[in-house]
N, C-alpha and C positions, 0 to 999 in steps of 0.2 A: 504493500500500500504506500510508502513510504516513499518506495523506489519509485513508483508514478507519478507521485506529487512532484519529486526530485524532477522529472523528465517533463511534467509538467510546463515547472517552473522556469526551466532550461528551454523551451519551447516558448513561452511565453519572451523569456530576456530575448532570444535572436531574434524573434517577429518586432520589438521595439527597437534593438539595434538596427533592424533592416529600415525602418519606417523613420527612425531620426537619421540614416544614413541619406535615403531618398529625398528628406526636407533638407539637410543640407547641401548637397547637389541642385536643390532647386532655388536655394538661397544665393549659392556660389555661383548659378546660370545666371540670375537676376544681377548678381554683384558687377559681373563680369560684362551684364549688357547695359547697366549702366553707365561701367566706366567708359564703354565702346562707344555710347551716345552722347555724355557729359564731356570726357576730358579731350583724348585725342583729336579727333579727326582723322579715324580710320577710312571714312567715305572719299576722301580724296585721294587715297591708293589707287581706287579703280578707275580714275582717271590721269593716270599719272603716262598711261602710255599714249592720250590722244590728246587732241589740241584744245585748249580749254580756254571760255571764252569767259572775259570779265569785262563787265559794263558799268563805267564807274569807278563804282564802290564796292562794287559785289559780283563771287565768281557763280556764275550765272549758269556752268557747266553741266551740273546735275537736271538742268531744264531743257536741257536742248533734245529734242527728238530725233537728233539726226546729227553726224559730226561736222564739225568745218571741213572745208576742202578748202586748200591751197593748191594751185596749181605752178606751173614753169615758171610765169611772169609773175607768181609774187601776188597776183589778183585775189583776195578772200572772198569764198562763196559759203551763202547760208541756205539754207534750202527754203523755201515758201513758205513752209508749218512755224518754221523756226521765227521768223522773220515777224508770221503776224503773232507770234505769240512773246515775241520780245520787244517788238522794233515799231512796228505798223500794222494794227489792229485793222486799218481798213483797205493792206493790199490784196488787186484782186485780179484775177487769171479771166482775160475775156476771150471764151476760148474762138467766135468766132474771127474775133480781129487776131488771135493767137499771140494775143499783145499781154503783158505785166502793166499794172498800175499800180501807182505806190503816192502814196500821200503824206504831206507830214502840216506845221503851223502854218507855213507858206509856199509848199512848193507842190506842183502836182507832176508827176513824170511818167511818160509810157515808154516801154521796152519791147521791140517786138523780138520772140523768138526766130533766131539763125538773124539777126543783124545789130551787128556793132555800132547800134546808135541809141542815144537816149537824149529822148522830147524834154526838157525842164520848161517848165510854161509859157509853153510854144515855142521855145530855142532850142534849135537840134545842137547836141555835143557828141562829135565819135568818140566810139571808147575802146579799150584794148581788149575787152573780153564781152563774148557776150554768154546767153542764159543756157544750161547747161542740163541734160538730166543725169544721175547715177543712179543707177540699178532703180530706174522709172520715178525718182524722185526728182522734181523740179529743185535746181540751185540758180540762183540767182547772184553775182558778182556786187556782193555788198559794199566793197571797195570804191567802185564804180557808181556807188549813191552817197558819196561823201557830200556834194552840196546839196543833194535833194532833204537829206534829213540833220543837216547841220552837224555834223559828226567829224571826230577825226578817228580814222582805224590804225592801230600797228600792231604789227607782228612779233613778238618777243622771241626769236630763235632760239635761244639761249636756254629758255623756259618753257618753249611752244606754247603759249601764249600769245590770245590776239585780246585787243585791248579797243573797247571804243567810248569816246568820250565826247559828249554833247558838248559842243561848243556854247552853247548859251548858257550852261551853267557853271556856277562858279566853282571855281581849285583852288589849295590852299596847299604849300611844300612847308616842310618842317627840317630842322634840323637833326640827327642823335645827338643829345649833348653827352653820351657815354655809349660804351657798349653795350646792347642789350640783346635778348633772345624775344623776337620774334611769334606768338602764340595762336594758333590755330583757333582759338574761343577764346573770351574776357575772363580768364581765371587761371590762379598757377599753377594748378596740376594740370592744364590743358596740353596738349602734347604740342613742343618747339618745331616751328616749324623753317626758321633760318634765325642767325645771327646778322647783325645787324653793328656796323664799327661806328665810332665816334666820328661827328663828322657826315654822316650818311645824310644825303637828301631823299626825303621820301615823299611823298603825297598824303593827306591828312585830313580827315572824315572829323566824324563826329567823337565824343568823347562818352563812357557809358556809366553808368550811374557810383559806379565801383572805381573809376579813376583810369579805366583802359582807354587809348584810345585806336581808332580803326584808322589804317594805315594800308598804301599801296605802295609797293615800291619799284625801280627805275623798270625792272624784269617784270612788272604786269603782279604781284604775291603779293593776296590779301592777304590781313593779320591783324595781330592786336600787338602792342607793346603800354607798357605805363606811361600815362600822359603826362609826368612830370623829366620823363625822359628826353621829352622833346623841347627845341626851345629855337629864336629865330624865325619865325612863323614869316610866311610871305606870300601875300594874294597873289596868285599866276592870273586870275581871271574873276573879275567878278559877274554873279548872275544877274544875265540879263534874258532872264524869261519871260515875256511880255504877254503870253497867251491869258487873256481872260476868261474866266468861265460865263458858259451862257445864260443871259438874264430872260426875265421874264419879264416881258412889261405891257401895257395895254395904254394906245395909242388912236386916235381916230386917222383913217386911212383913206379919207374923202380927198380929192383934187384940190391941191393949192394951201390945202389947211396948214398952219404955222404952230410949232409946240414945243417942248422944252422936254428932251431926253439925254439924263446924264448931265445937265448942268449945260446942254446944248441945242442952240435952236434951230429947230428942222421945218424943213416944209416938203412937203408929200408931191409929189406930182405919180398923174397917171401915165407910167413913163413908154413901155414896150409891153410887147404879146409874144409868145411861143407859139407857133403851130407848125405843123408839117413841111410848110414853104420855108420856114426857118424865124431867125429874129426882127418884129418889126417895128417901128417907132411908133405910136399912138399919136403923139402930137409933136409938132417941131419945138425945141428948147434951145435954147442959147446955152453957151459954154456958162459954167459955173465959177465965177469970179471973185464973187463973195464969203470971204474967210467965216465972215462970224453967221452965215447963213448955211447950214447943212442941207441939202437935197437929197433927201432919198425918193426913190423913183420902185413904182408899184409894176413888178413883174407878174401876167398870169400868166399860168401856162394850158394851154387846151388837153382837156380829160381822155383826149385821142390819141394826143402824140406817144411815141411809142420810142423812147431815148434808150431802150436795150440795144442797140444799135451804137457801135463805139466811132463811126464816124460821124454820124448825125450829131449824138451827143456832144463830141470834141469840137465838132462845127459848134452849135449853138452856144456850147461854154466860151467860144472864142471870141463871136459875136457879142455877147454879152460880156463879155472883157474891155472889147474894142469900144464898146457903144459908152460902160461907165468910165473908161481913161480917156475919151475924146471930150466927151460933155462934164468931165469933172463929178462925178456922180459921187457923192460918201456911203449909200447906202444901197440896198437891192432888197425891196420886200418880194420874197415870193410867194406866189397863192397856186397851191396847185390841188391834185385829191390823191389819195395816197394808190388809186387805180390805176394812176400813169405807171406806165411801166418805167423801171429806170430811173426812173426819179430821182428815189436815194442815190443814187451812184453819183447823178448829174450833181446834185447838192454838195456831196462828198467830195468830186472833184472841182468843182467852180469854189467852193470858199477858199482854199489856200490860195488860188490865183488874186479875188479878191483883196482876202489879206492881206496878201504882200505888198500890194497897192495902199494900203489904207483903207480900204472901203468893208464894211460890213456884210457880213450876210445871215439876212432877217427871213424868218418865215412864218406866213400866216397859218395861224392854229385853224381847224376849223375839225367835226366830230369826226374824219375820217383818216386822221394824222395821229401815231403815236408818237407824241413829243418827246419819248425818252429814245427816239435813236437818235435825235439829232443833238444832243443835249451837248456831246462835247464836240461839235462840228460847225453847226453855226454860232455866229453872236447873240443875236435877240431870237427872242419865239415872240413873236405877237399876238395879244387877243384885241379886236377890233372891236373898238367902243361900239 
């Protein structure tokens, strides 16, 4: 009886030694996928053998759907996925013209596949490379849209490393006042990711609540170091982002009326029409001379026209370029129904031409328009008194 209990009891000790063996194992998993997610920066191993792309401030790497392509000439290509989901949310493949569109604050550009040229709004510029597929994925010669989206791109050989950086925002370089290490995350068990000697010029972010600051250096290698490391601070470029976000305002849209939007006085004219025949003048206007007097001029467009069509549309967008840079135009209401076909597109590419000019682009609300596409594309949304 004795001897059972014994065997029992021995039976019972090895089922708890198995069972706190098991929970530590799963403790020691947990321990272990902490440290893998907290300190290091193990994630950036797996890209250590491809070319890793950092925008800014931030390596942008782990986002990309598809890798960079470098070719002979030095040319960087992204592929289309990539592009709108980093770059230009509203570039777009019109497959009958077999042309790229690409859009950015003021520039609108078309690319046609198999030609080495690219439209910047309405100026042809040849280019060294043109649009590309690998293994049936569209690339597109990003390099090659340095003015379209105000960028400047380079290549870090060294690092493989491509680097781009908006020119309208602003950089700031810093000095190492000592030597420091380099840190993959803002915290000091994070795994060293380079040294860094006295004297180093680096490029210089934001600072984090713990006294780290984010830091890019000459080779394109985001990091952190301690912000009292640095010293000699020096503006390379201040920001000049001037994009507004779009207002909402409500305006009477009647002929000739005079009004005050934004601390500025407008008057409305019934200006041009859209239809099939193309763009037409409604009433004759004299050039626009008058600084402290704004004109915006009332575009409708016919519920017929049919702008999926990428020469009609680029026609029309031109016309109505040509018509507000002749006659000094500040503004462009458009009234259309959201039934036109192409529409969006047309809008999408006529404001940056606009903008660039100065001139706004306004559109009238009415029940069959969802104002949230247009929300970061035009200037005003109108509702008509």
């Amino acid at each position: 009886m004795a001897t059972t209990k014994k065997k029992k009891n021995k039976k019972t000790k090895k089922n708890k030694e198995f069972l706190r063996n098991i929970l530590i194992g799963i403790i020691a998993m947990i321990l272990v996928g902490f440290i893998i997610n907290v300190a290091p920066g193990y994630k950036r191993d797996k890209y250590s053998n491809v070319t890793n792309l950092v925008i800014t401030d931030e390596n942008v790497t782990e986002k990309l759907k598809n890798n960079i392509y470098i070719n002979e000439n030095g040319t960087i290509y992204m592929s289309k996925e990539d592009i709108n989901n980093l770059i230009d949310k509203t570039i777009y493949y019109d497959s009958e013209a077999n042309t790229i569109i690409t859009t950015s604050n003021i520039s609108t550009a078309h690319m046609k596949i198999g030609e080495k040229e690219l439209i910047v709004n309405g100026a042809k510029l040849q280019t060294i490379d043109e649009i590309i597929y690998i293994n049936d994925i569209m690339y597109i010669p990003i390099s090659e849209l340095e003015t379209v989206y105000n960028i400047k791109i380079e290549y870090k050989k060294f690092s493989n490393i491509v680097v781009i950086d908006y020119l309208d925002k602003g950089i700031i370089t810093a000095e190492l006042s000592e030597n420091t290490k380099m840190k993959y995350r803002p915290r000091g068990l994070s795994k060293k990711i380079g040294e860094l000697k006295k004297s180093d010029r680096v490029y210089a972010f934001y600072t984090t609540s713990k006294g780290w600051r984010l830091i890019r250096t000459e080779d394109g290698t985001i990091g952190y170091v301690k912000a009292n490391t640095l010293t000699n601070e020096y503006i390379v470029r201040q920001d000049m982002t001037n994009k507004k976000e779009t207002k909402q305002i409500s305006i009477n849209l009647q002929n000739n009326d005079i009004q005050q939007v934004d601390n500025q006085k407008i008057i409305v004219k019934e200006l041009f029409a859209l239809s099939d025949n193309g763009v037409t003048l409604r009433e004759a206007i004299e050039t626009n001379d008058n600084e402290s007097l704004k004109i915006w001029g009332n575009l409708s467009i016919n519920p017929e026209v049919n702008l999926n069509d990428f020469s009609k549309r680029t026609n029309a967008i031109n016309n109505i370029v040509s018509i507000a840079y002749t006659y000094k135009i500040n503004g462009i209401n458009i009234s259309f129904n959201e039934e036109n076909k192409g529409i969006e597109r047309m809008i999408i590419e006529l404001a940056p031409r606009l903008r660039e000019m100065g001139i706004s682009t306004n559109i009238v609300l009415n029940s069959s328009i969802d104002e949230n596409k247009y929300k970061e594309i035009v200037d005003y949304i109108i509702t008509n008194e």
